[in-house]
Chimera marker file (.cmm) of the C-alpha trace (Angstrom):
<marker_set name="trace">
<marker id="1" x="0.000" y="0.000" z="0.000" r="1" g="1" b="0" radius="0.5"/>
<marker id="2" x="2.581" y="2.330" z="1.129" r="1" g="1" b="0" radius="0.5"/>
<marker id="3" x="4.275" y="2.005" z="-2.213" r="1" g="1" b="0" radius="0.5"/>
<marker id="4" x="1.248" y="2.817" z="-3.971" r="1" g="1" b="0" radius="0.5"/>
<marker id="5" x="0.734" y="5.722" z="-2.280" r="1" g="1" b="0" radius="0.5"/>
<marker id="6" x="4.204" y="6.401" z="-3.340" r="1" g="1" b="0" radius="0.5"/>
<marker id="7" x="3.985" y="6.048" z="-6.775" r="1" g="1" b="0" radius="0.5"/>
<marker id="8" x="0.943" y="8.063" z="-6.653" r="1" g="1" b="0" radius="0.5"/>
<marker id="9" x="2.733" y="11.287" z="-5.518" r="1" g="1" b="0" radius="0.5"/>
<marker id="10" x="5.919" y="10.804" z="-7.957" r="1" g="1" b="0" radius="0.5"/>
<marker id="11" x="3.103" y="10.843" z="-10.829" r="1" g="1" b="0" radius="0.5"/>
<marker id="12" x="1.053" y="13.450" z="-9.392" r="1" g="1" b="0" radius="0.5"/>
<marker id="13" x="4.733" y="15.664" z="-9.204" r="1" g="1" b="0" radius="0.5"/>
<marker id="14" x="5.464" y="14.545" z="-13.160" r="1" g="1" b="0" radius="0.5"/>
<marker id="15" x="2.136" y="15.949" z="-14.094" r="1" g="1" b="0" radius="0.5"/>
<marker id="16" x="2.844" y="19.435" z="-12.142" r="1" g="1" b="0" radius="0.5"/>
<marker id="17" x="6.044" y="19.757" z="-14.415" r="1" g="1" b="0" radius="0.5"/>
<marker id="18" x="5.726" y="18.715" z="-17.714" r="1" g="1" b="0" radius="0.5"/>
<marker id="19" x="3.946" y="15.276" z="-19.360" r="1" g="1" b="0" radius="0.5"/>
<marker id="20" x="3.719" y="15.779" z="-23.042" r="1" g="1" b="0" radius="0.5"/>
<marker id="21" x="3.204" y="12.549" z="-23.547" r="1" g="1" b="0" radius="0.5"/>
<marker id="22" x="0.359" y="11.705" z="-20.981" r="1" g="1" b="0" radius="0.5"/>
<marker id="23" x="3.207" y="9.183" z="-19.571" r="1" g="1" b="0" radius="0.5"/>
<marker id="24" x="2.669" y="10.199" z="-16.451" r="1" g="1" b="0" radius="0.5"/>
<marker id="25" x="-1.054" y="10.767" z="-16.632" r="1" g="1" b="0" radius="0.5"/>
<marker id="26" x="-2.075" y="6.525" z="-18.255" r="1" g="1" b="0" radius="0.5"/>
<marker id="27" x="0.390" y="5.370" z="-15.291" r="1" g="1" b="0" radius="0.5"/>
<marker id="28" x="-1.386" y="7.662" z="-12.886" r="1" g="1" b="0" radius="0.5"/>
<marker id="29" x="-4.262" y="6.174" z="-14.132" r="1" g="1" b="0" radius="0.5"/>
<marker id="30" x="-2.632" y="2.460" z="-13.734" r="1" g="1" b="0" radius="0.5"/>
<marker id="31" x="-1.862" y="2.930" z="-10.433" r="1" g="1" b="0" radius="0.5"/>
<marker id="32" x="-5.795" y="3.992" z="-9.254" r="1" g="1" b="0" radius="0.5"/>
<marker id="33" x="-7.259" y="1.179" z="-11.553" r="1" g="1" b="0" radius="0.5"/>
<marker id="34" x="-4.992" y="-1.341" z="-10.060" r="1" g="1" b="0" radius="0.5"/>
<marker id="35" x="-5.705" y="-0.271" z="-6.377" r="1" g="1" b="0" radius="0.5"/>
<marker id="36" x="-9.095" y="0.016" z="-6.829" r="1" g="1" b="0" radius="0.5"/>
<marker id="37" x="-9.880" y="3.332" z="-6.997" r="1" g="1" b="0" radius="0.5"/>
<marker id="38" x="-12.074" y="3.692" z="-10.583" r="1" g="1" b="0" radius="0.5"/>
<marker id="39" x="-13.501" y="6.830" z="-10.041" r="1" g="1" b="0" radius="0.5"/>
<marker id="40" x="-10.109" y="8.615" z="-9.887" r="1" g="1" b="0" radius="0.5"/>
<marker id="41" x="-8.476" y="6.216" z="-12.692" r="1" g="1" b="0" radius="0.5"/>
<marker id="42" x="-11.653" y="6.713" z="-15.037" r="1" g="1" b="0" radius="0.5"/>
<marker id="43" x="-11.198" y="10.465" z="-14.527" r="1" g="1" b="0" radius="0.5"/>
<marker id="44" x="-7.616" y="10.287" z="-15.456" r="1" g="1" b="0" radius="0.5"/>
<marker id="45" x="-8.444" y="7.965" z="-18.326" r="1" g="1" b="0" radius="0.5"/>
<marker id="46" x="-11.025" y="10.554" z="-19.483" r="1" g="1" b="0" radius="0.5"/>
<marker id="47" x="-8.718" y="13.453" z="-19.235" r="1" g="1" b="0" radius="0.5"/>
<marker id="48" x="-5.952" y="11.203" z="-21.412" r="1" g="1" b="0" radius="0.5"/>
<marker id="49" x="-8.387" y="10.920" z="-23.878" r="1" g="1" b="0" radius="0.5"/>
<marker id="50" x="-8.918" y="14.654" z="-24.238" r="1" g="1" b="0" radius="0.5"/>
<marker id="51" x="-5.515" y="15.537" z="-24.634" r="1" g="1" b="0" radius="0.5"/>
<marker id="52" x="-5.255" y="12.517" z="-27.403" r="1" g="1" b="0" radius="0.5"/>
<marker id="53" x="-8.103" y="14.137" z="-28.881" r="1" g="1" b="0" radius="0.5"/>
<marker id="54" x="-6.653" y="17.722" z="-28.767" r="1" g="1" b="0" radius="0.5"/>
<marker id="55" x="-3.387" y="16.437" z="-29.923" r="1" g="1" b="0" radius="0.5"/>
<marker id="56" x="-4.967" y="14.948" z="-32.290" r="1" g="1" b="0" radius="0.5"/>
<marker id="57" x="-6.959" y="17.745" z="-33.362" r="1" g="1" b="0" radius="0.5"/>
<marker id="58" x="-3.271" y="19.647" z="-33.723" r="1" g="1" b="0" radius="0.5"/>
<marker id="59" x="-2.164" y="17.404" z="-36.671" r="1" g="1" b="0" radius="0.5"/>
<marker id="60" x="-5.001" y="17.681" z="-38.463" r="1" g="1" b="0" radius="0.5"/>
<marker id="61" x="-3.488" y="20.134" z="-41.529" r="1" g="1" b="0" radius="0.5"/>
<marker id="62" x="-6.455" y="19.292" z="-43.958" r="1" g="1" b="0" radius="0.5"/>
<marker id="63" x="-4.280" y="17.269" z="-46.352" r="1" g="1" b="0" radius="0.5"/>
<marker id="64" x="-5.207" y="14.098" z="-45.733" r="1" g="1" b="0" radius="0.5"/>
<marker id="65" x="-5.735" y="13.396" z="-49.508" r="1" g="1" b="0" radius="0.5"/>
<marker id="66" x="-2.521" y="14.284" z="-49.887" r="1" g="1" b="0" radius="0.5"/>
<marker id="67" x="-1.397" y="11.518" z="-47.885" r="1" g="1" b="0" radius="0.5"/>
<marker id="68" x="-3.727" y="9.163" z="-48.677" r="1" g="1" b="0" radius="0.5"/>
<marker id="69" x="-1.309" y="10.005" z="-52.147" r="1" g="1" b="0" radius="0.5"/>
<marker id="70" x="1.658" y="9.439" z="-50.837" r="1" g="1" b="0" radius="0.5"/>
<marker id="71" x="0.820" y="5.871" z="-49.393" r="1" g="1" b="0" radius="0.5"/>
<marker id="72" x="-0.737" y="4.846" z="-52.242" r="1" g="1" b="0" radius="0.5"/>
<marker id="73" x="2.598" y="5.649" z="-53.822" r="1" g="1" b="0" radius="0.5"/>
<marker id="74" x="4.406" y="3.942" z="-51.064" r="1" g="1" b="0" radius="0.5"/>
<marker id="75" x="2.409" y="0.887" z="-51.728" r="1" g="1" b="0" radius="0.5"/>
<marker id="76" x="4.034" y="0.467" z="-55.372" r="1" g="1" b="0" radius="0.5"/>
<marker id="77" x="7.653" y="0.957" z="-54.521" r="1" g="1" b="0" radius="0.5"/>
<marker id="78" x="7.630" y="-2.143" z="-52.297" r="1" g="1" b="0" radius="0.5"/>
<marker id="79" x="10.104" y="-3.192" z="-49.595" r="1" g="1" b="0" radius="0.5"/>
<marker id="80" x="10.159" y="-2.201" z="-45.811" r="1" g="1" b="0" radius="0.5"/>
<marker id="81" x="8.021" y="1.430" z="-47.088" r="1" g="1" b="0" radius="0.5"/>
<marker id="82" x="5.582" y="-1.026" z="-48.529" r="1" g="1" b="0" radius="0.5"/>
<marker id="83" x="4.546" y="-2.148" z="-44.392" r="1" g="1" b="0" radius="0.5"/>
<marker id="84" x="5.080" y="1.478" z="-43.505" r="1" g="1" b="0" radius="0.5"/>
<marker id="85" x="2.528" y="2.678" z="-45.866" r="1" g="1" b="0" radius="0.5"/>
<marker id="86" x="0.195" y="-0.176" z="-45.458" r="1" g="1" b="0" radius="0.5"/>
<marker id="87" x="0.453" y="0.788" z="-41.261" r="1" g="1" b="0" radius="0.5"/>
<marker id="88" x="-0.860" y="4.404" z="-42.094" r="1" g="1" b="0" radius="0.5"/>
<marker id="89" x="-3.157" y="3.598" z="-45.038" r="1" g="1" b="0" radius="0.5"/>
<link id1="1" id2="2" r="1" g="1" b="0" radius="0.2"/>
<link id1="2" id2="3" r="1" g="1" b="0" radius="0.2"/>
<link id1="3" id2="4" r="1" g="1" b="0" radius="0.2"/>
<link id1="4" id2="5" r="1" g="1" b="0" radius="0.2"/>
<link id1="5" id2="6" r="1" g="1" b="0" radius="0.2"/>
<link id1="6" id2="7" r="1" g="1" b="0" radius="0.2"/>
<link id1="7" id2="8" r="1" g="1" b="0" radius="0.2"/>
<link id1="8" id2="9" r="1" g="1" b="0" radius="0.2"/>
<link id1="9" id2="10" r="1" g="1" b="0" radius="0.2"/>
<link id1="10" id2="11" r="1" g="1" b="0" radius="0.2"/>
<link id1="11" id2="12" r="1" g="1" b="0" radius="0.2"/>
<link id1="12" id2="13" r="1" g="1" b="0" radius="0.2"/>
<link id1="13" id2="14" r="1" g="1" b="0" radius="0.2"/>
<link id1="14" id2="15" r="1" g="1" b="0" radius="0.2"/>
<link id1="15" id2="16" r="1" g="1" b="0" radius="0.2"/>
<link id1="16" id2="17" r="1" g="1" b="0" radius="0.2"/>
<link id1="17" id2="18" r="1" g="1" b="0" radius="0.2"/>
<link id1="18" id2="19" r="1" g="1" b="0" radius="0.2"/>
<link id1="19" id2="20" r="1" g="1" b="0" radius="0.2"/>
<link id1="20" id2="21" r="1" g="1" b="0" radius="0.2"/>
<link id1="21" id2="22" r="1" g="1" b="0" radius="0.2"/>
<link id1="22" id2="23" r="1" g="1" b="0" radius="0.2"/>
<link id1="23" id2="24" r="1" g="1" b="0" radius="0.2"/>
<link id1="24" id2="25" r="1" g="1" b="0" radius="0.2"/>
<link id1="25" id2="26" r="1" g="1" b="0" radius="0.2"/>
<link id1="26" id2="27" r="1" g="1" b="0" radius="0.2"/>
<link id1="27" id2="28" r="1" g="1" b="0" radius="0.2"/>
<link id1="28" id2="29" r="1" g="1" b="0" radius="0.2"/>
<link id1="29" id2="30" r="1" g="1" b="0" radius="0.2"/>
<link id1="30" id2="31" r="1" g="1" b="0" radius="0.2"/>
<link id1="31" id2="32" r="1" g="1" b="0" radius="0.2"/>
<link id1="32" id2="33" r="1" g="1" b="0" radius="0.2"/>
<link id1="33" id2="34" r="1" g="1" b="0" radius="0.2"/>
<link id1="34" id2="35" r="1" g="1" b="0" radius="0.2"/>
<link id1="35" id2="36" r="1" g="1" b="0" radius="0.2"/>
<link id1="36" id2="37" r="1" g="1" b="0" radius="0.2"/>
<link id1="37" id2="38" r="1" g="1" b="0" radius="0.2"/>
<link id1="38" id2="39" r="1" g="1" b="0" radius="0.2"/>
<link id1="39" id2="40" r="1" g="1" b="0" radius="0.2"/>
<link id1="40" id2="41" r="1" g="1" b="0" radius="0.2"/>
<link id1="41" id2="42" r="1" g="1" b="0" radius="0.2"/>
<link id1="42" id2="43" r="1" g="1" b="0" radius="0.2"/>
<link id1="43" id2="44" r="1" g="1" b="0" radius="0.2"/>
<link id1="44" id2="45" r="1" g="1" b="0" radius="0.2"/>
<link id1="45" id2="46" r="1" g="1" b="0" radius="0.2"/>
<link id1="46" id2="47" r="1" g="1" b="0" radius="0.2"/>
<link id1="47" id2="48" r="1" g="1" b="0" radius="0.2"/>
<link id1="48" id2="49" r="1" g="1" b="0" radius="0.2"/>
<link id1="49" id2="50" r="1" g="1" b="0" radius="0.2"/>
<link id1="50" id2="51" r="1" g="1" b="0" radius="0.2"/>
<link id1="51" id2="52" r="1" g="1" b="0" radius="0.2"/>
<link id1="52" id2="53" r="1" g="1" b="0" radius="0.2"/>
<link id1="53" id2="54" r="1" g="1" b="0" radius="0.2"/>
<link id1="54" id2="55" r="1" g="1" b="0" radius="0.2"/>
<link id1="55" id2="56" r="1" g="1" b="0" radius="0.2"/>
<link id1="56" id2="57" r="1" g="1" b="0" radius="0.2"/>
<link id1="57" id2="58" r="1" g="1" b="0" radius="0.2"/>
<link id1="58" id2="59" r="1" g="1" b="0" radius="0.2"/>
<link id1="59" id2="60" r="1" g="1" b="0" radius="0.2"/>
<link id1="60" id2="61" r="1" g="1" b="0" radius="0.2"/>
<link id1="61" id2="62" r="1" g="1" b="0" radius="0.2"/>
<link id1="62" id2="63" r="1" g="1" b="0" radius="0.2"/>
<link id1="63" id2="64" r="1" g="1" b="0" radius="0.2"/>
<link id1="64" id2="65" r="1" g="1" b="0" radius="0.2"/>
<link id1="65" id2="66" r="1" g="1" b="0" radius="0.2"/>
<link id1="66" id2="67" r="1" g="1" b="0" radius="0.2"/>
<link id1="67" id2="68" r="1" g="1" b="0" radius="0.2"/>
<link id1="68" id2="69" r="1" g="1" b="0" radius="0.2"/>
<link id1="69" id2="70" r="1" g="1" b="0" radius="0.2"/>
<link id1="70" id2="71" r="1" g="1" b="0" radius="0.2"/>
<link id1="71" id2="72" r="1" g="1" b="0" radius="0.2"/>
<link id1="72" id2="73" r="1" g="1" b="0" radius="0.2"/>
<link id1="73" id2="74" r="1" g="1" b="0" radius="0.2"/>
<link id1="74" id2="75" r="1" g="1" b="0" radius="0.2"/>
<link id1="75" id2="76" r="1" g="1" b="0" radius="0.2"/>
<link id1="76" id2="77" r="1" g="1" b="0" radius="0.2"/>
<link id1="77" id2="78" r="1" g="1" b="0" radius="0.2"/>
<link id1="78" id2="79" r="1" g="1" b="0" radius="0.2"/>
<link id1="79" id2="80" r="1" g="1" b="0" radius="0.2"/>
<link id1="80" id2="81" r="1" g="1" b="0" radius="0.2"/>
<link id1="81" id2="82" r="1" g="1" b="0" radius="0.2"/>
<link id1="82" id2="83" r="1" g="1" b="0" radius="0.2"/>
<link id1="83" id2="84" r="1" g="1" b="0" radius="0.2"/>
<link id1="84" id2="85" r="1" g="1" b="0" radius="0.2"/>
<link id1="85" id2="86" r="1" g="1" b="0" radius="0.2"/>
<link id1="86" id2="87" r="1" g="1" b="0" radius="0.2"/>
<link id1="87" id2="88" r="1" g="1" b="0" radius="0.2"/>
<link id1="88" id2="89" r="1" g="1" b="0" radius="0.2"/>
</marker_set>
């Protein structure tokens, strides 16, 4: 328990500074789910979600034609683009 509670405060200092990845913020989230707590772990989860979504909402330049394109283009060269392109078509 103690090292729980532990874990819970080093996270809960990473997100004060700087998480750009949401690191922090799933294993937060881990922690609470795995001791039992699912109110505070689906809040955490929840709040993930929105910065995915935000993030996500970041990239989104408008040119996804454009890249459909480029994959498509990918797919006829072959080799290790080939599974690269397939992954993002």
């Amino acid at each position: 328990v103690a090292n729980y509670e532990l874990a819970i405060r080093c996270y809960q200092r990473a997100l004060e500074g700087n998480d750009p990845d949401g690191i922090a913020l799933h294993s937060l989230a881990k922690l609470h789910q795995q001791r039992g707590d699912q109110e505070a772990a689906e809040q955490l989860y929840r709040t993930n979600l929105a910065r995915l979504d935000q993030y996500a909402s970041m990239q989104d330049t408008g040119r996804l034609a454009e890249a459909q394109s480029f994959c498509e283009r990918l797919l006829d060269l072959g080799g290790p683009h080939k599974e690269k392109a397939k992954a993002l078509a």
